[in-house]
DRENPA-3360 file (N, C-alpha, C; in nm, 2 decimals, always signed):
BEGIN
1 = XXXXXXXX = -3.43/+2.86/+2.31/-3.32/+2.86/+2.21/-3.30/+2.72/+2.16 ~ -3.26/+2.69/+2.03/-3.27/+2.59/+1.99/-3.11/+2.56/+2.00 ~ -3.10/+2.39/+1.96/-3.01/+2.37/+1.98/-2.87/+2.44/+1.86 ~ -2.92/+2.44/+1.76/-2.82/+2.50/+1.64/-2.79/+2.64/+1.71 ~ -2.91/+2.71/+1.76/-2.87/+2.88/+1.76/-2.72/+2.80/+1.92 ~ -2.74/+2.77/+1.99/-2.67/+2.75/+2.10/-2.54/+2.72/+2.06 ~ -2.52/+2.61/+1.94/-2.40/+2.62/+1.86/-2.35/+2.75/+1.80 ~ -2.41/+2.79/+1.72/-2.35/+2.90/+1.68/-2.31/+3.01/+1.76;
9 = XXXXXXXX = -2.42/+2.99/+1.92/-2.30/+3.08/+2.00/-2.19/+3.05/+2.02 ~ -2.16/+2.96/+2.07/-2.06/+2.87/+2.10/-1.99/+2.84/+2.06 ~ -2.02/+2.81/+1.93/-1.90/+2.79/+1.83/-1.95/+2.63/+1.77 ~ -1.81/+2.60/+1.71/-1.80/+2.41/+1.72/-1.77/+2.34/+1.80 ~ -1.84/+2.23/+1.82/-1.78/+2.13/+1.95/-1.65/+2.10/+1.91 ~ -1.62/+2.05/+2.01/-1.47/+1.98/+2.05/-1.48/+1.86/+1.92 ~ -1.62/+1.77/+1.91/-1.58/+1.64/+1.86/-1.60/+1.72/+1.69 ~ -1.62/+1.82/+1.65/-1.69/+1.92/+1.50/-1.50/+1.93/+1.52;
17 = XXXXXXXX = -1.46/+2.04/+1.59/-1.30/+2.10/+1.56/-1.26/+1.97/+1.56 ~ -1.24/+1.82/+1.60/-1.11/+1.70/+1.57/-1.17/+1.69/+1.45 ~ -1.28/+1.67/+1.44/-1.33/+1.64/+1.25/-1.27/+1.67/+1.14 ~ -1.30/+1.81/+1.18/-1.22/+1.92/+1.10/-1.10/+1.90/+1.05 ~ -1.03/+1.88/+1.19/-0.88/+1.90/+1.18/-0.85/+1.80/+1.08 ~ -0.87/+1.69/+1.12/-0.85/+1.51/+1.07/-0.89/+1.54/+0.94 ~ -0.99/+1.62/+0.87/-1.03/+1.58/+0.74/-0.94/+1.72/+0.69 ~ -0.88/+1.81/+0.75/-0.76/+1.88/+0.69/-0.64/+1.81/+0.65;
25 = XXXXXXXX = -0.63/+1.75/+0.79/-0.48/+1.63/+0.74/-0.50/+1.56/+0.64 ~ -0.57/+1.49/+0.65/-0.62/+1.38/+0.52/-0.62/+1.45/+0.39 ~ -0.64/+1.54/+0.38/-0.62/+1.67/+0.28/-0.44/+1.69/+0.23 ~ -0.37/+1.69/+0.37/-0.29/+1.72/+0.35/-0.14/+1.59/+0.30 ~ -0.24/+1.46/+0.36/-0.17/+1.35/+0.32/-0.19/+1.31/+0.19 ~ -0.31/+1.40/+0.11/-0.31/+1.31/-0.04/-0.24/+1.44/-0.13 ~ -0.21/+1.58/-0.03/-0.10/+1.61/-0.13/+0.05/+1.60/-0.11 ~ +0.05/+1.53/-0.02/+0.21/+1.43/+0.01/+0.20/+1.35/-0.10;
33 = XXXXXXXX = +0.11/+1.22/-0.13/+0.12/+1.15/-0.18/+0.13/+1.17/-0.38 ~ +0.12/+1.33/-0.37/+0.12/+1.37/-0.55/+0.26/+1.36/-0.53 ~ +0.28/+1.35/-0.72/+0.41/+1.39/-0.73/+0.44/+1.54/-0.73 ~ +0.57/+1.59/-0.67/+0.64/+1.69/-0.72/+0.56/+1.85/-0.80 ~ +0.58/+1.79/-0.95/+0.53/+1.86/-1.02/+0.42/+1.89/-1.02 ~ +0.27/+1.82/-0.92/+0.15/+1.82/-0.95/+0.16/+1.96/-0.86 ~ +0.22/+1.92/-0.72/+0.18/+2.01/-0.74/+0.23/+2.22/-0.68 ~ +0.33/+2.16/-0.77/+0.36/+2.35/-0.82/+0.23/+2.40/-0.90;
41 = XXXXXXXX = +0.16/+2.40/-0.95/+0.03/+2.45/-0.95/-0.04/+2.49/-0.86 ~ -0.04/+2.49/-0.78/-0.10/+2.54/-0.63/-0.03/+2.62/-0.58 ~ -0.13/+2.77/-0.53/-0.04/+2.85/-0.49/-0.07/+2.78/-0.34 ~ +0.09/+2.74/-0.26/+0.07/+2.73/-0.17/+0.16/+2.82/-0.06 ~ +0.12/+2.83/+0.04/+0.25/+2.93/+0.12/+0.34/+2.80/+0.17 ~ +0.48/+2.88/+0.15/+0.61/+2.84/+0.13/+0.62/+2.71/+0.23 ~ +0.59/+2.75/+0.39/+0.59/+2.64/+0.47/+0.50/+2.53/+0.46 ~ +0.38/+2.57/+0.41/+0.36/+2.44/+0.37/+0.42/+2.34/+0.24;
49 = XXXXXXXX = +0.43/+2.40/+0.15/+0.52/+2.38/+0.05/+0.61/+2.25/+0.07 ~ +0.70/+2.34/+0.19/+0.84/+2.26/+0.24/+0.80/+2.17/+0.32 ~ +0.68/+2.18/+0.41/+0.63/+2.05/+0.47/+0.60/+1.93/+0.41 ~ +0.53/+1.98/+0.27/+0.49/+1.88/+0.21/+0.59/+1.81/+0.15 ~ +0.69/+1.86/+0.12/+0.87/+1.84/+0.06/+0.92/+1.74/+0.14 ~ +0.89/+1.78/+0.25/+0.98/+1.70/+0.38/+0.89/+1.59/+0.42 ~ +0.80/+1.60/+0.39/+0.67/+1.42/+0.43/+0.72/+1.35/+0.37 ~ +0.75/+1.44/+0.20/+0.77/+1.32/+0.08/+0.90/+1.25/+0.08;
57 = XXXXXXXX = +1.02/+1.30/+0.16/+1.16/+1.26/+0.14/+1.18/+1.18/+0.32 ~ +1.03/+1.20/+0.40/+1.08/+1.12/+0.46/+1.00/+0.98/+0.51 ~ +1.14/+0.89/+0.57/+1.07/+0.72/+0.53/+1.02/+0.72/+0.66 ~ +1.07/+0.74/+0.78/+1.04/+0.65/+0.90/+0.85/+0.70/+0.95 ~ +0.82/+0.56/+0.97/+0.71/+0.61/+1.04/+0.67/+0.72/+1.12 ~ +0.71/+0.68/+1.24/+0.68/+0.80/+1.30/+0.69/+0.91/+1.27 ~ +0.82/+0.99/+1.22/+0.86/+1.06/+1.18/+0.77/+1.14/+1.09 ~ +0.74/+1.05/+0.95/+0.63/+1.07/+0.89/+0.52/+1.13/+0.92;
65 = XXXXXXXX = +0.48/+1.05/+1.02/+0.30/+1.07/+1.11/+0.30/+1.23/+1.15 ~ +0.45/+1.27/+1.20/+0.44/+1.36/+1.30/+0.46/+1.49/+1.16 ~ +0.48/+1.50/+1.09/+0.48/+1.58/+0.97/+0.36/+1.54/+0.92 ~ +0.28/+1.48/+0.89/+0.17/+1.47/+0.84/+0.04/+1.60/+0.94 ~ +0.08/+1.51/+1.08/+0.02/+1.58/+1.20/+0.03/+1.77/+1.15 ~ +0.16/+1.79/+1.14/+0.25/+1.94/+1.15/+0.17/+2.02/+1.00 ~ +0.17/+1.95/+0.89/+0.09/+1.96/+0.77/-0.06/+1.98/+0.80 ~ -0.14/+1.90/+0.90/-0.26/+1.90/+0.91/-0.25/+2.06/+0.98;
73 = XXXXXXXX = -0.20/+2.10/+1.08/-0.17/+2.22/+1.12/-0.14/+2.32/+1.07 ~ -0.09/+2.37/+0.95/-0.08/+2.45/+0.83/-0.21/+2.41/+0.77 ~ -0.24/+2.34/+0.76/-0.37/+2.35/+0.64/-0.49/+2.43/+0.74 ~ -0.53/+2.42/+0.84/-0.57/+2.56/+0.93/-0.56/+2.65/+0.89 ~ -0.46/+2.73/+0.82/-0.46/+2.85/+0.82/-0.44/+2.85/+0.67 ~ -0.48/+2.78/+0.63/-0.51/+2.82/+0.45/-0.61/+2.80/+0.39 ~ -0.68/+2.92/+0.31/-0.78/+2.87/+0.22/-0.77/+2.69/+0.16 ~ -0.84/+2.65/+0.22/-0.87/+2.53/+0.12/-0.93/+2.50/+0.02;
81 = XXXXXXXX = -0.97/+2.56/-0.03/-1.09/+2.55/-0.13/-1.02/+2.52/-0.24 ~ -0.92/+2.60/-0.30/-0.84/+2.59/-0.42/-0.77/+2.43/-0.40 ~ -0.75/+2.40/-0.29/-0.67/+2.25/-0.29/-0.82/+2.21/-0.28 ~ -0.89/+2.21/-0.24/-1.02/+2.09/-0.21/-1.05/+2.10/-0.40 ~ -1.05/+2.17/-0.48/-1.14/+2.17/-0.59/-1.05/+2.08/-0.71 ~ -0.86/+2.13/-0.64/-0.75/+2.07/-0.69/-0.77/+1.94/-0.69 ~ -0.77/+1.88/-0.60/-0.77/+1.73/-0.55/-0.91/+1.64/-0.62 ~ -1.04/+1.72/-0.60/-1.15/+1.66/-0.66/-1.15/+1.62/-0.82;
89 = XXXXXXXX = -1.08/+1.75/-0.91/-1.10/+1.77/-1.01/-0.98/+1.64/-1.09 ~ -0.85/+1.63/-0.97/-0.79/+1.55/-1.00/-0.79/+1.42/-0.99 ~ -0.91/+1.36/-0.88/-0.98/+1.26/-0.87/-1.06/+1.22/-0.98 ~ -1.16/+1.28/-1.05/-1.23/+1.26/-1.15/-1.16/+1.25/-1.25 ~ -1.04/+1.32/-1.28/-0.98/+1.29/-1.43/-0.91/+1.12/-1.42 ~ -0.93/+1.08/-1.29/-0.82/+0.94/-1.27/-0.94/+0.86/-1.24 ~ -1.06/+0.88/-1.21/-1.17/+0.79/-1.25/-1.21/+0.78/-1.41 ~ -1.23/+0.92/-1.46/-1.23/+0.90/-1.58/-1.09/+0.82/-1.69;
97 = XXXXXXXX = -1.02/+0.85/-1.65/-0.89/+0.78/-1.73/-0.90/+0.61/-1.68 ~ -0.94/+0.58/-1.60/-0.95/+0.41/-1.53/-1.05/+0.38/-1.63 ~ -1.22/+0.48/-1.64/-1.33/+0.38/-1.70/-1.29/+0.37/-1.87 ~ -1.18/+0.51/-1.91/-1.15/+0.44/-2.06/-1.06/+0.29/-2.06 ~ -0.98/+0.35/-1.95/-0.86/+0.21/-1.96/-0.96/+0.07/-1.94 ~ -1.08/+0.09/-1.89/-1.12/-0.04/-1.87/-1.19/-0.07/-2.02 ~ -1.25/+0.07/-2.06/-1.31/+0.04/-2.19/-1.19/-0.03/-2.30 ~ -1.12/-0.02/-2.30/-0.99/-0.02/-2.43/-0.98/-0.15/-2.38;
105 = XXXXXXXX = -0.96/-0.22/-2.25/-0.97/-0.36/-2.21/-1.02/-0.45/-2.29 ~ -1.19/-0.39/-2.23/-1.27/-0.47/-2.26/-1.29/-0.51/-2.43 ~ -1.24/-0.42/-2.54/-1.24/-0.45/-2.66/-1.14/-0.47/-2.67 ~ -0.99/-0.47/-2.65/-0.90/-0.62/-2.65/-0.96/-0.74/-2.64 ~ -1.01/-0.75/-2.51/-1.05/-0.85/-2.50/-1.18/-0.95/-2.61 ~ -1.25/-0.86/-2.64/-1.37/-0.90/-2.69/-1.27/-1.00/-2.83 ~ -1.21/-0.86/-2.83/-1.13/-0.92/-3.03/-1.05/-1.04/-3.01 ~ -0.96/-1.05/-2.88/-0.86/-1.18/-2.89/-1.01/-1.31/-2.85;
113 = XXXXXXXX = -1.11/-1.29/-2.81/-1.20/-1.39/-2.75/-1.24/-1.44/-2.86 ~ -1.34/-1.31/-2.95/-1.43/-1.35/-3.04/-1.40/-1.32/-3.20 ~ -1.26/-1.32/-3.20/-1.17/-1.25/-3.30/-1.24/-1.16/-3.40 ~ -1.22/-1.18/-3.55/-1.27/-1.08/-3.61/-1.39/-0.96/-3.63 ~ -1.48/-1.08/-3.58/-1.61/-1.08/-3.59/-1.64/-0.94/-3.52 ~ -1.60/-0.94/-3.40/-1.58/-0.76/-3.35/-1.57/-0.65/-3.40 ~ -1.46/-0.72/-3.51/-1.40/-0.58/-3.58/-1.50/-0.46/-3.63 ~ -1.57/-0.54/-3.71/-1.66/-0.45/-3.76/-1.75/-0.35/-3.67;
121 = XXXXXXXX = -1.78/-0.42/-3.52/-1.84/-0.31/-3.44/-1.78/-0.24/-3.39 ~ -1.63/-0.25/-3.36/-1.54/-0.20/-3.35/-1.49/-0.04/-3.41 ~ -1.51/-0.08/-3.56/-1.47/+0.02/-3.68/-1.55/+0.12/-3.67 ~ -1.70/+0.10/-3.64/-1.78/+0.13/-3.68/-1.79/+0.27/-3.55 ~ -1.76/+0.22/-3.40/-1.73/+0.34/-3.39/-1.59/+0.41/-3.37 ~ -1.49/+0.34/-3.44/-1.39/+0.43/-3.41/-1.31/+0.40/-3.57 ~ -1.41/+0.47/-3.68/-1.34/+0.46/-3.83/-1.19/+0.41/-3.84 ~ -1.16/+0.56/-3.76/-1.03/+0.57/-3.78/-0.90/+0.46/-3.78;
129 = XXXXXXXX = -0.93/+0.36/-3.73/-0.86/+0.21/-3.70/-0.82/+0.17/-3.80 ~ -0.72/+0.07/-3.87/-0.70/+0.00/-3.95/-0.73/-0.12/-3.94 ~ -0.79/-0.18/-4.04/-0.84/-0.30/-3.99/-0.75/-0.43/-4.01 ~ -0.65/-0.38/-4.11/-0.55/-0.44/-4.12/-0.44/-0.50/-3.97 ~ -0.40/-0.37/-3.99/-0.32/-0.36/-3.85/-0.38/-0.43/-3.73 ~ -0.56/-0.38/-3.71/-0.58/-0.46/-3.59/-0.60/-0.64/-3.65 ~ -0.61/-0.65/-3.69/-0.66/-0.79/-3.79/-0.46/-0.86/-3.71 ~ -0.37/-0.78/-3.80/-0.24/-0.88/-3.76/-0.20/-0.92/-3.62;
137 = XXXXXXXX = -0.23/-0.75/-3.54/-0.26/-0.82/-3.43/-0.31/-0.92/-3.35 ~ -0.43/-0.93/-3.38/-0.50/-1.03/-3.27/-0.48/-1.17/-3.34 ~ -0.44/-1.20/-3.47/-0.37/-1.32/-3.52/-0.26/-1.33/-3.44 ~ -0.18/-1.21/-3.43/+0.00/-1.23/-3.35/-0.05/-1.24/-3.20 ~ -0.12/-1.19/-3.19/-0.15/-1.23/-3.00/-0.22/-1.38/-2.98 ~ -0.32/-1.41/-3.06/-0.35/-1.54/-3.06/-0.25/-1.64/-3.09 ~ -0.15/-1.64/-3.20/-0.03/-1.74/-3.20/+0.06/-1.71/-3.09 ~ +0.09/-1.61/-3.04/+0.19/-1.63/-2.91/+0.13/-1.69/-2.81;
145 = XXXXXXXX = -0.03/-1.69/-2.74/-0.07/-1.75/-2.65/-0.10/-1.85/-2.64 ~ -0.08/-1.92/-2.83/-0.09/-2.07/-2.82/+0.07/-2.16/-2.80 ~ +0.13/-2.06/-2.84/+0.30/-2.12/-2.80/+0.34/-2.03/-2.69 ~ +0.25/-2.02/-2.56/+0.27/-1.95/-2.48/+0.41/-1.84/-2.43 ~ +0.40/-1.76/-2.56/+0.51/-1.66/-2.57/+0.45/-1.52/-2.46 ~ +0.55/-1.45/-2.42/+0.51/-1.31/-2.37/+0.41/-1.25/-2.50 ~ +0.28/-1.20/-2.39/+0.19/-1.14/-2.47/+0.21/-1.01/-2.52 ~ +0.34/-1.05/-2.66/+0.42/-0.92/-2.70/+0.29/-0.80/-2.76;
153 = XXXXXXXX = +0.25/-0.93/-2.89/+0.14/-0.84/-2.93/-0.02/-0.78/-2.88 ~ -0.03/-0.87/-2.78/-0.15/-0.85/-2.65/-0.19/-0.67/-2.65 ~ -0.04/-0.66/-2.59/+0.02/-0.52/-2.50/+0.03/-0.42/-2.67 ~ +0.06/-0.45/-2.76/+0.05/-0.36/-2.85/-0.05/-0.36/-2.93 ~ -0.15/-0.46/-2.89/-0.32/-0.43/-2.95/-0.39/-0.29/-2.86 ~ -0.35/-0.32/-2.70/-0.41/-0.23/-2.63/-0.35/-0.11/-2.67 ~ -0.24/-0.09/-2.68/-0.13/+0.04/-2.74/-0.19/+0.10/-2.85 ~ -0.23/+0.05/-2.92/-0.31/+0.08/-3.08/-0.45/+0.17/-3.08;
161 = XXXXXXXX = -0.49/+0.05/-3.00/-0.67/+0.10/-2.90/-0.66/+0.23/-2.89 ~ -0.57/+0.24/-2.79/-0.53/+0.34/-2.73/-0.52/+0.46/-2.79 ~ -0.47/+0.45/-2.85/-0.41/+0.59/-2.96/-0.56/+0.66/-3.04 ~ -0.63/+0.59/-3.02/-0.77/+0.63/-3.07/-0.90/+0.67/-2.97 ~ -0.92/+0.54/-2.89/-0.99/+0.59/-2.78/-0.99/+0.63/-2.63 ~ -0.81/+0.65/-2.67/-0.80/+0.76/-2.47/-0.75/+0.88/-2.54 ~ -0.87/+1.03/-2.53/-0.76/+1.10/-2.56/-0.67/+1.17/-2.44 ~ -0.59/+1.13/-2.35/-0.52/+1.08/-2.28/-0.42/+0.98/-2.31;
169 = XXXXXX = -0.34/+0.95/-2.41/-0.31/+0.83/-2.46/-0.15/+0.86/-2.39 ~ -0.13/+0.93/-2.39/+0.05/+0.98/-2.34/+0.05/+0.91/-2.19 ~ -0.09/+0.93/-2.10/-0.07/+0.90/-1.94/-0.14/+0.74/-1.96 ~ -0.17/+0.68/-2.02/-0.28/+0.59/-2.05/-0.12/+0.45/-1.99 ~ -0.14/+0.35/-1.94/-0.05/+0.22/-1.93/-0.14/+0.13/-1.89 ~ -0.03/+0.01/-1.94/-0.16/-0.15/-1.94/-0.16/-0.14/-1.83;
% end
C-alpha cells in the first residue's frame, strides 16, 4: 500500500487538520477586518455573523485572539467556498484599483516633471481630457511648489486623471 492510499484510510494528519484549521481562521480574520457592509453579501449563518460582529467591536488583545480562535471554529462547519471566491475576487479588484491608482500617479507625475510636452501622449490616449484644464493645472501645481504652498492643485490634477482613467473613480483616493 502506498503511502497516499494509507492517508486516505486514515484520514488527515494531525499536522494536515492544524493547517487547515489555521488557514480557516486566517479566512476568518480577513473577514473581521472588512467593513460592515462588505459583508452582508455573504450568506452567512447567524453565529458566525455575530462572531464576526463581536471580533470587530472588540479591542483587547487577547480577547480578540480568543474570538478570532472561536471564528476559526465556525468556519469548520461552513461551506467556504463562497467566502474563499468572496475574498479572492475582492483581492483582485484592490490589486487592480492600486495598479490604476499607480497608473494615474505616474502621469501626474510625468506632466508636473516634464510639463506639457506629455500632454499630447497623454490626449492621445484618453481624448476625452481637456487640455486646457490639464494645461492650468500643472502651471498651478508648478507655482505652488515653487512658493512651497500645499500641493492644492497637485491633488486636483490626480482628481481630474481620475475621472477618466479609473472607472472606479468614486473608491479611487490620493
Amino acid at each position: 500500500m502506498s503511502e497516499e492510499e494509507l492517508e486516505d484510510e486514515r484520514g488527515p494528519s494531525k499536522s494536515q487538520r492544524k493547517r487547515d484549521a489555521h488557514a480557516l481562521q486566517k479566512m476568518g480574520e480577513a473577514l473581521v477586518e472588512l467593513k460592515p457592509n462588505m459583508i452582508e453579501g455573504l450568506d452567512l449563518p447567524e453565529r458566525l455573523r455575530d462572531a464576526i460582529e463581536l471580533a470587530q467591536r472588540t479591542t483587547a488583545h487577547g480577547g480578540k485572539k480568543r474570538q478570532l480562535q472561536y471564528i476559526g471554529k465556525l468556519m469548520r462547519q461552513v461551506d467556504v467556498d463562497p467566502i474563499e471566491r468572496f475574498l479572492t475576487a475582492l483581492n483582485e479588484g484592490q490589486q487592480r484599483s492600486r495598479g490604476i491608482h499607480h497608473q494615474i500617479e505616474k502621469w501626474r507625475d510625468r506632466l508636473l516633471d516634464e510639463g506639457i510636452t506629455v500632454l499630447d501622449e497623454l490626449l492621445a490616449l484618453y481624448p476625452q481630457l481637456e487640455r486646457a484644464h490639464v494645461g492650468k493645472l500643472v502651471r498651478d501645481a508648478a507655482q505652488e511648489a515653487a512658493r512651497n504652498e500645499a500641493p492644492r492643485s497637485k491633488r486636483l490634477l490626480f482628481r481630474y486623471l481620475a475621472q477618466y482613467m479609473d472607472p472606479n473613480v468614486g473608491e479611487t483616493a490620493e
